[in-house]
DRENTORKOL-3810 file (N, C-alpha, C; in nm, 4 decimals):
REM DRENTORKOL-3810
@n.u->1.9677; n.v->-1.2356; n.w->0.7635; ca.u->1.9951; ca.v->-1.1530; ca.w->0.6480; c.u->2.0952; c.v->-1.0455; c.w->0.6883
@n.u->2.1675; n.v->-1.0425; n.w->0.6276; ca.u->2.2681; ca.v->-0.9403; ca.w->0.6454; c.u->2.2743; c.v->-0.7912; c.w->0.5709
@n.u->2.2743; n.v->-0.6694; n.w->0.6969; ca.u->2.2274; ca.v->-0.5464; ca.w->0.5949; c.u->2.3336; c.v->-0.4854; c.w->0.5018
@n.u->2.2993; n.v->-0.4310; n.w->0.3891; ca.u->2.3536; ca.v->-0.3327; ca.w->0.3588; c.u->2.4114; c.v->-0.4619; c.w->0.2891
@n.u->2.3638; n.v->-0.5706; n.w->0.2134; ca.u->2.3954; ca.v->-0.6497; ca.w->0.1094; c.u->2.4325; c.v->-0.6057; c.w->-0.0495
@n.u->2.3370; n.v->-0.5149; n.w->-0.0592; ca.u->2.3103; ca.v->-0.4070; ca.w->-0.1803; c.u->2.4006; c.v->-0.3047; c.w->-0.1678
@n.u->2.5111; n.v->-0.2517; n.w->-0.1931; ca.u->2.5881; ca.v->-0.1719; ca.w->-0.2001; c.u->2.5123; c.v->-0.0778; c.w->-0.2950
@n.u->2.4398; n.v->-0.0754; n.w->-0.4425; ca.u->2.4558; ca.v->-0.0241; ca.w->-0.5065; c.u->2.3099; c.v->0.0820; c.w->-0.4767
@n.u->2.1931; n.v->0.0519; n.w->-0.3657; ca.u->2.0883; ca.v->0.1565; ca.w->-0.3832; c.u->2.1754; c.v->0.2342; c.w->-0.2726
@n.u->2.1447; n.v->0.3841; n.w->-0.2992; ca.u->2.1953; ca.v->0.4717; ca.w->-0.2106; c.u->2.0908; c.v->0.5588; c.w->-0.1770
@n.u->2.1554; n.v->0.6605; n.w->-0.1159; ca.u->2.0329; ca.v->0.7156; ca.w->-0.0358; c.u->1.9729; c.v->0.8372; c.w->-0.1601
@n.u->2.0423; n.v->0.8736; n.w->-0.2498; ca.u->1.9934; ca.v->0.9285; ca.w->-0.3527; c.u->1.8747; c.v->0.8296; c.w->-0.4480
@n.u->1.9104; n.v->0.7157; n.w->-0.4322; ca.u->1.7523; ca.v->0.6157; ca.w->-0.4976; c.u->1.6467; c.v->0.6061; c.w->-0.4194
@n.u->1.7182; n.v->0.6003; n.w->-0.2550; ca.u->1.5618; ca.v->0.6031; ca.w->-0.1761; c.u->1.4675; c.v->0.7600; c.w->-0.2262
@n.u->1.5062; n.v->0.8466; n.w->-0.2116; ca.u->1.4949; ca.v->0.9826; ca.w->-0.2737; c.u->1.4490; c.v->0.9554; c.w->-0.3911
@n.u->1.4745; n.v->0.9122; n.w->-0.4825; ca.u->1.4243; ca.v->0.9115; ca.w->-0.6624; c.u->1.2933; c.v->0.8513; c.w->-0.6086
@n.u->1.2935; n.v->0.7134; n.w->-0.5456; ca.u->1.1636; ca.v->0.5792; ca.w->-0.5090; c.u->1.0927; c.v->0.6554; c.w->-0.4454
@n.u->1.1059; n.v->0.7497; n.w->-0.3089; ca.u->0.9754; ca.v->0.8207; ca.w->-0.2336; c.u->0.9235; c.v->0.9297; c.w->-0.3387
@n.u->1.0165; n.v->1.0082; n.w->-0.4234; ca.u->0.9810; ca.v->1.1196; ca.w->-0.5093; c.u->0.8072; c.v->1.0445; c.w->-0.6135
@n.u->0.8861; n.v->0.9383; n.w->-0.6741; ca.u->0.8064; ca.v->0.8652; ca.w->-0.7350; c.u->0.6565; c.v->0.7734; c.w->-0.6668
@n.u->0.6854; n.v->0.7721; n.w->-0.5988; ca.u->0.5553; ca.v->0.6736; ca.w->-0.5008; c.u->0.4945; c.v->0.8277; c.w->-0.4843
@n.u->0.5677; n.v->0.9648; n.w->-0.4671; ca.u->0.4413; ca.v->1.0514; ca.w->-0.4600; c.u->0.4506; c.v->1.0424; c.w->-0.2669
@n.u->0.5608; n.v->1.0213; n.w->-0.1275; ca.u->0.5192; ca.v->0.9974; ca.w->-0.0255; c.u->0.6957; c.v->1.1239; c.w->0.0366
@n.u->0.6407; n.v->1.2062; n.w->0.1160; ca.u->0.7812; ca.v->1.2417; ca.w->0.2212; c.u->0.8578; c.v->1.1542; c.w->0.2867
@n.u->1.0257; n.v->1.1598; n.w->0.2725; ca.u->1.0706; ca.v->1.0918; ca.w->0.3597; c.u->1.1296; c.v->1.1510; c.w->0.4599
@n.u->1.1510; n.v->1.2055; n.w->0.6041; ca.u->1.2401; ca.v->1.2653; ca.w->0.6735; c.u->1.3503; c.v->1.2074; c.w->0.6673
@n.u->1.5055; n.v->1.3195; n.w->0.6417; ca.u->1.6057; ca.v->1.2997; ca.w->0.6176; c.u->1.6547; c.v->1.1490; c.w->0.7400
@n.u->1.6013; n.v->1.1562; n.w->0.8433; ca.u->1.6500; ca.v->1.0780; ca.w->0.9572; c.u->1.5734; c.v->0.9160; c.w->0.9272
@n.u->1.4786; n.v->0.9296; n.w->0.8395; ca.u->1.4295; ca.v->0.7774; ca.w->0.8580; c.u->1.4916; c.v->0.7254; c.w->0.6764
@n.u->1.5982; n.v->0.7869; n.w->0.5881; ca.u->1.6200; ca.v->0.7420; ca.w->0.4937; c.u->1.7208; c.v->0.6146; c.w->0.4762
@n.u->1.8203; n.v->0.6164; n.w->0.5988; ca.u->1.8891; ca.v->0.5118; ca.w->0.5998; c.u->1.8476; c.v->0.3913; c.w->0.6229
@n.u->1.7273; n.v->0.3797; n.w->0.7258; ca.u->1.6334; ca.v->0.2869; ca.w->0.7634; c.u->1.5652; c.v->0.2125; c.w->0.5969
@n.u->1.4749; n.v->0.3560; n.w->0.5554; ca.u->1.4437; ca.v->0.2702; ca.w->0.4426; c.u->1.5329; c.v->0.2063; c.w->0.3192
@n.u->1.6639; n.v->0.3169; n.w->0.3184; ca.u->1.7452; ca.v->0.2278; ca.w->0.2569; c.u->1.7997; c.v->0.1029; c.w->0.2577
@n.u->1.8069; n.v->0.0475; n.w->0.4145; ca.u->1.8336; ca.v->-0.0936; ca.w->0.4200; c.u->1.7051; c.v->-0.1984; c.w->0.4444
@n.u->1.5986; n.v->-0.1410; n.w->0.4489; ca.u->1.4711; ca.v->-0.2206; ca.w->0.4454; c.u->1.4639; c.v->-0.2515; c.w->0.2536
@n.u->1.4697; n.v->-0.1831; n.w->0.2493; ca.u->1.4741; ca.v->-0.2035; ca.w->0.0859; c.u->1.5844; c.v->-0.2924; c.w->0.0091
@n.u->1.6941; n.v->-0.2734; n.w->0.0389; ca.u->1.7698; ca.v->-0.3490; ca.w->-0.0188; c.u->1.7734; c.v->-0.4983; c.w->0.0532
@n.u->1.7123; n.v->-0.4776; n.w->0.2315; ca.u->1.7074; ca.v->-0.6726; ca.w->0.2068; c.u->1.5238; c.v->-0.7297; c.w->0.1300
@n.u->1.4788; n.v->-0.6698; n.w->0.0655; ca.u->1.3597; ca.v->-0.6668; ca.w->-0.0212; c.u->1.4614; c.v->-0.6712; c.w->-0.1604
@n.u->1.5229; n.v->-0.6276; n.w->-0.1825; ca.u->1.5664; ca.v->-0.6562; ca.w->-0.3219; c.u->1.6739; c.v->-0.8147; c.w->-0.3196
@n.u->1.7135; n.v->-0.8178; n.w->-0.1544; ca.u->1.8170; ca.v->-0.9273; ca.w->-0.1625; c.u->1.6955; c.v->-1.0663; c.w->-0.1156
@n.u->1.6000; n.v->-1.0069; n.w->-0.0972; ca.u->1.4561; ca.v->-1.1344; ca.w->-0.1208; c.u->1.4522; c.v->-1.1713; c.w->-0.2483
@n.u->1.4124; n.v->-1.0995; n.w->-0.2939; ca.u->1.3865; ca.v->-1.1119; ca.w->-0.4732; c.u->1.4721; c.v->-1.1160; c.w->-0.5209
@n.u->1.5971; n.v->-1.0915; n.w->-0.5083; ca.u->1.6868; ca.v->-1.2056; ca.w->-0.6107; c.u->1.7553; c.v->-1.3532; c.w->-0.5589
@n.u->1.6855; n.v->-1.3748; n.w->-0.4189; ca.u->1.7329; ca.v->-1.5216; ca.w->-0.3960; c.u->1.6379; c.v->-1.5711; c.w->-0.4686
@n.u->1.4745; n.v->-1.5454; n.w->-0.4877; ca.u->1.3967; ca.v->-1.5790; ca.w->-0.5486; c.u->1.4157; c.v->-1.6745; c.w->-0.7198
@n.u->1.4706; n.v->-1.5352; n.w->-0.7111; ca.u->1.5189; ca.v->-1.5246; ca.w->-0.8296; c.u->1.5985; c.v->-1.6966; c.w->-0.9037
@n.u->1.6814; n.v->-1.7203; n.w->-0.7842; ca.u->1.7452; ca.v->-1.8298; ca.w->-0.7907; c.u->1.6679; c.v->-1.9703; c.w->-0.7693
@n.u->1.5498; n.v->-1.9581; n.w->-0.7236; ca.u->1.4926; ca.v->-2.1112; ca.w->-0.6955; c.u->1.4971; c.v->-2.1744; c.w->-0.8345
@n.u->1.4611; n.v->-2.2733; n.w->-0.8678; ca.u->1.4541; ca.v->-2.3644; ca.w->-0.9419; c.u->1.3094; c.v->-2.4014; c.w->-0.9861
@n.u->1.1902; n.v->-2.3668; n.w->-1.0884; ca.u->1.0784; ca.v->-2.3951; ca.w->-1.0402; c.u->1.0400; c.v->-2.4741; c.w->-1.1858
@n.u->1.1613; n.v->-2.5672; n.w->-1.2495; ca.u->1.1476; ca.v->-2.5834; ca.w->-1.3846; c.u->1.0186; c.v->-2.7308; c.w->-1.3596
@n.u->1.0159; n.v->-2.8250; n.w->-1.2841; ca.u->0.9538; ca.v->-2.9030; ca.w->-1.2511; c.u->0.7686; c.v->-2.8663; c.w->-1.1363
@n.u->0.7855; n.v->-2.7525; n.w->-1.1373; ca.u->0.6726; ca.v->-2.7329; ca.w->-1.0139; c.u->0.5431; c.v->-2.6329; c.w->-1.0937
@n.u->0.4148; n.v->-2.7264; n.w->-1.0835; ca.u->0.2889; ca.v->-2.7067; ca.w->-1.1763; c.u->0.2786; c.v->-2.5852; c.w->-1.1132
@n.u->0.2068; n.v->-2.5144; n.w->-1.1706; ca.u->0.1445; ca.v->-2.3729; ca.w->-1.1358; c.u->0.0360; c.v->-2.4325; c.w->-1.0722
@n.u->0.0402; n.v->-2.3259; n.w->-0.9620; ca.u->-0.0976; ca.v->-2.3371; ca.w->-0.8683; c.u->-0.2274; c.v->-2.2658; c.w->-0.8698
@n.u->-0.2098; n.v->-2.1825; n.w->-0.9623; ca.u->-0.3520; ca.v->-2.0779; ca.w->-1.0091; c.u->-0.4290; c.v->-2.1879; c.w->-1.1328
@n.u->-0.4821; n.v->-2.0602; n.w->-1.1742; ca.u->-0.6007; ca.v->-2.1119; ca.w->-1.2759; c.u->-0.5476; c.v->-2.0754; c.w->-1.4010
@n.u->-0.4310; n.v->-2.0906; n.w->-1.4120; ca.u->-0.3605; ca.v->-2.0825; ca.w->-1.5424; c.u->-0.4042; c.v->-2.1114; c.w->-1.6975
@n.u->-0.4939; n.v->-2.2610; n.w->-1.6767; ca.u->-0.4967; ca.v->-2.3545; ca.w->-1.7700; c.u->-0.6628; c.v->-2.3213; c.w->-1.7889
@n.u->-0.7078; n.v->-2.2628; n.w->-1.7151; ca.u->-0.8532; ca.v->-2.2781; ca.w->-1.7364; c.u->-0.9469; c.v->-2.1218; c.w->-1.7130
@n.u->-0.8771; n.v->-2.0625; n.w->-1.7525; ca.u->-0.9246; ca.v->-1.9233; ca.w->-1.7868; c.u->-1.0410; c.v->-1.9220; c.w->-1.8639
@n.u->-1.1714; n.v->-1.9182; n.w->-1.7827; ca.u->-1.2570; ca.v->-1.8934; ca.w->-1.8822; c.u->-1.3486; c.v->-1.6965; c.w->-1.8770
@n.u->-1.3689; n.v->-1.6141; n.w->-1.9589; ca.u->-1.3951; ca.v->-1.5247; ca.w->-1.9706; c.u->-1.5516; c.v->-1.5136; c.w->-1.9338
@n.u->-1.5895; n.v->-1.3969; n.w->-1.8398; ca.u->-1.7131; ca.v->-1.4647; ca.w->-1.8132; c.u->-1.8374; c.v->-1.3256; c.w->-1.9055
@n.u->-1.7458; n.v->-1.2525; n.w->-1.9687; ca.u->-1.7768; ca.v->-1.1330; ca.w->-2.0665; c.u->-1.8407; c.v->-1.2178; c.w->-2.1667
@n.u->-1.9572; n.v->-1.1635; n.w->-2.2358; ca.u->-2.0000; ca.v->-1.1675; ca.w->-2.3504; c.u->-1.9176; c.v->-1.1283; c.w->-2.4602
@n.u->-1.9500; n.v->-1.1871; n.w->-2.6129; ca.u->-1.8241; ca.v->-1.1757; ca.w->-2.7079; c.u->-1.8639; c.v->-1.0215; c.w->-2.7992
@n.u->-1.7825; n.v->-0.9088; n.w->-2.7898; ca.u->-1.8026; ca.v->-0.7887; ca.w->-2.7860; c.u->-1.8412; c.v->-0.7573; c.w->-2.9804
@n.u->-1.9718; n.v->-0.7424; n.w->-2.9976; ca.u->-1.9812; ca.v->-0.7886; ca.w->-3.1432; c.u->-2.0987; c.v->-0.6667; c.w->-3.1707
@n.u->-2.0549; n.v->-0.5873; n.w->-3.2535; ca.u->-2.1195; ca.v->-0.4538; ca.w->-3.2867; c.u->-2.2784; c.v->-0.5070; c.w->-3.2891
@n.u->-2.3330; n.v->-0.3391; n.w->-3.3011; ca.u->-2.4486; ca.v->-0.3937; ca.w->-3.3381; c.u->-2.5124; c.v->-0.2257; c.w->-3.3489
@n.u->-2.6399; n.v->-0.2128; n.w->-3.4084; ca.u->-2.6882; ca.v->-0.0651; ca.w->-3.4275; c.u->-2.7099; c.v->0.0036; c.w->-3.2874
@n.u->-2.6482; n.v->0.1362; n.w->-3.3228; ca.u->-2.6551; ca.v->0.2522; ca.w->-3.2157; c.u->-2.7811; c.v->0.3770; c.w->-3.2623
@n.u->-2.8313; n.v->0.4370; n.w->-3.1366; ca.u->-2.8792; ca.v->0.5420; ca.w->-3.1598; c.u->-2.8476; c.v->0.6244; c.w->-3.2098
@n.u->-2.9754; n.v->0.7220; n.w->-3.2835; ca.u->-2.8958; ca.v->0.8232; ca.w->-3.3906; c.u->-2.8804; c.v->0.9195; c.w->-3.3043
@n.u->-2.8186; n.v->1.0396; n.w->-3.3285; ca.u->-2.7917; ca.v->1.2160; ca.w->-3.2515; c.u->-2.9583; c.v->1.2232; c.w->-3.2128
@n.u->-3.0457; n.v->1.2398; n.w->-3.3168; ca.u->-3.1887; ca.v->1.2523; ca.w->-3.2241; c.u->-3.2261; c.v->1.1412; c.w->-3.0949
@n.u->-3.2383; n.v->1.0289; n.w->-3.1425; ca.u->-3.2902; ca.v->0.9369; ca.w->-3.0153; c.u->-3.2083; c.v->1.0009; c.w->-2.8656
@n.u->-3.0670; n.v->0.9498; n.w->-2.9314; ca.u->-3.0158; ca.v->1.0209; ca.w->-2.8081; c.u->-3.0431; c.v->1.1608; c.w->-2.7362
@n.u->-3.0346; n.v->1.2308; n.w->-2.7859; ca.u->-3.0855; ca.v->1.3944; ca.w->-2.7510; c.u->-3.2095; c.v->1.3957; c.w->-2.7110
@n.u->-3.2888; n.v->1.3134; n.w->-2.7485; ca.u->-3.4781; ca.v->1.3199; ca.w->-2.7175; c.u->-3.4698; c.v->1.3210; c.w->-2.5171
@n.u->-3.3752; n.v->1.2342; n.w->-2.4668; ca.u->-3.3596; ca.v->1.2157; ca.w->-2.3284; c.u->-3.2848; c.v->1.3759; c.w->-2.2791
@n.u->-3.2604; n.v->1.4521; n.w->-2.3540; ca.u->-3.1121; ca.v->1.5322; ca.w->-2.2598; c.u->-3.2279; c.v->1.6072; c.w->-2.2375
@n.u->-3.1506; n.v->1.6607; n.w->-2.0699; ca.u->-3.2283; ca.v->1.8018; ca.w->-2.0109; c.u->-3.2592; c.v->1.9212; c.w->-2.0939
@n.u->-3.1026; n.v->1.9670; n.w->-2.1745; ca.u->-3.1162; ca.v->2.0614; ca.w->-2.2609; c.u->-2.9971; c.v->2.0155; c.w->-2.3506
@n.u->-3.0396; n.v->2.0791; n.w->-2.4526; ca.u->-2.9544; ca.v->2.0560; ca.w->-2.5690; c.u->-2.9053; c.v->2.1529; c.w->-2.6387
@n.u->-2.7752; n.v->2.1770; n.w->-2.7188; ca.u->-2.7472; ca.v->2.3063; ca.w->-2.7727; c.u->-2.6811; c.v->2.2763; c.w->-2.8968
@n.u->-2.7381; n.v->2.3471; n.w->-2.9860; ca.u->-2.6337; ca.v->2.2641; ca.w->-3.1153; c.u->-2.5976; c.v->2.1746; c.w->-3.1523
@n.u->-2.7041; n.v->2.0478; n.w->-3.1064; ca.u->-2.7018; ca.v->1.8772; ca.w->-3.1408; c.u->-2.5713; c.v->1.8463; c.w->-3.0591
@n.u->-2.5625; n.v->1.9145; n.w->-2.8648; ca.u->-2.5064; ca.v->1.8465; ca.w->-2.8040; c.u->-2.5922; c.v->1.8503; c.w->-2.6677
@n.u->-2.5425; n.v->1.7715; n.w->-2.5719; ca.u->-2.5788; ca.v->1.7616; ca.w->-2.4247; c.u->-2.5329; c.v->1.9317; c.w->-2.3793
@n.u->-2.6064; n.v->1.9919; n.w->-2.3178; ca.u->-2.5677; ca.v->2.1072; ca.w->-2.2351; c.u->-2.5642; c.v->2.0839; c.w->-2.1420
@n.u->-2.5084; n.v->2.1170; n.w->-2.0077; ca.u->-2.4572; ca.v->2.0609; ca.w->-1.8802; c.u->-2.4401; c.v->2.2046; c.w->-1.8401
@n.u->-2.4582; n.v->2.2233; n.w->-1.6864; ca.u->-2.3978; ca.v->2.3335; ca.w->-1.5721; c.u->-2.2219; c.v->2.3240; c.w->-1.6345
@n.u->-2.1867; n.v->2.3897; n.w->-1.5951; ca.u->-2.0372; ca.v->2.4559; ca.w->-1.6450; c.u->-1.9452; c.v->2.3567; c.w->-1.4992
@n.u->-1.9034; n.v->2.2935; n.w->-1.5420; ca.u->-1.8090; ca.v->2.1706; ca.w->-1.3866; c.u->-1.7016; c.v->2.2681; c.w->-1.3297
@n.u->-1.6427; n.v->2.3459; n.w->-1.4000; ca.u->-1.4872; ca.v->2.4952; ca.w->-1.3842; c.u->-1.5106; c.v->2.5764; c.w->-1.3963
@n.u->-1.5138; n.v->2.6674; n.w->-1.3073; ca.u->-1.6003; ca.v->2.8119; ca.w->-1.3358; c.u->-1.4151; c.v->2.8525; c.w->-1.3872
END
């Protein structure tokens, strides 16, 4: 693979991509990731090029079965039932310790 295939990410995108992932990059390891990255982008677009018009899918494509029950209303507790369980209650709600002082 030959580096620096990608002319077009620069070291201002590695910068936008670490900003975004949320990770530091030191100024000295950006060129590195800049060309690790672009032969990752020059992966994925040879990819890009295979041919896969003849080749079955190898997952479970065809046979997806859901193993969830079918989500179908049904009667809920009223404000009392529910409240009959709470520690304390205030004004027909749950009262709770304060989580943010």
């Amino acid at each position: 693979m030959t580096q620096n295939k990608n002319p077009d990410l620069t070291l201002d995108d590695v910068k936008h991509v670490a900003a975004l992932a949320r990770i530091q990059v030191a100024e000295s390891e950006l060129e590195t990731i800049r060309t690790q990255l672009s032969d990752v982008l020059e992966i994925f677009a040879a990819l890009q090029d295979v041919d896969t018009t003849n080749v079955e899918p190898t997952g479970h494509v065809n046979s997806v079965n859901s193993v969830m029950r079918e989500d179908e209303p049904s009667p809920s507790l009223t404000q009392e039932q529910v409240l009959a369980n709470a520690p304390q209650e205030y004004e027909s709600f749950f009262r709770i310790k304060p989580v943010l002082d």
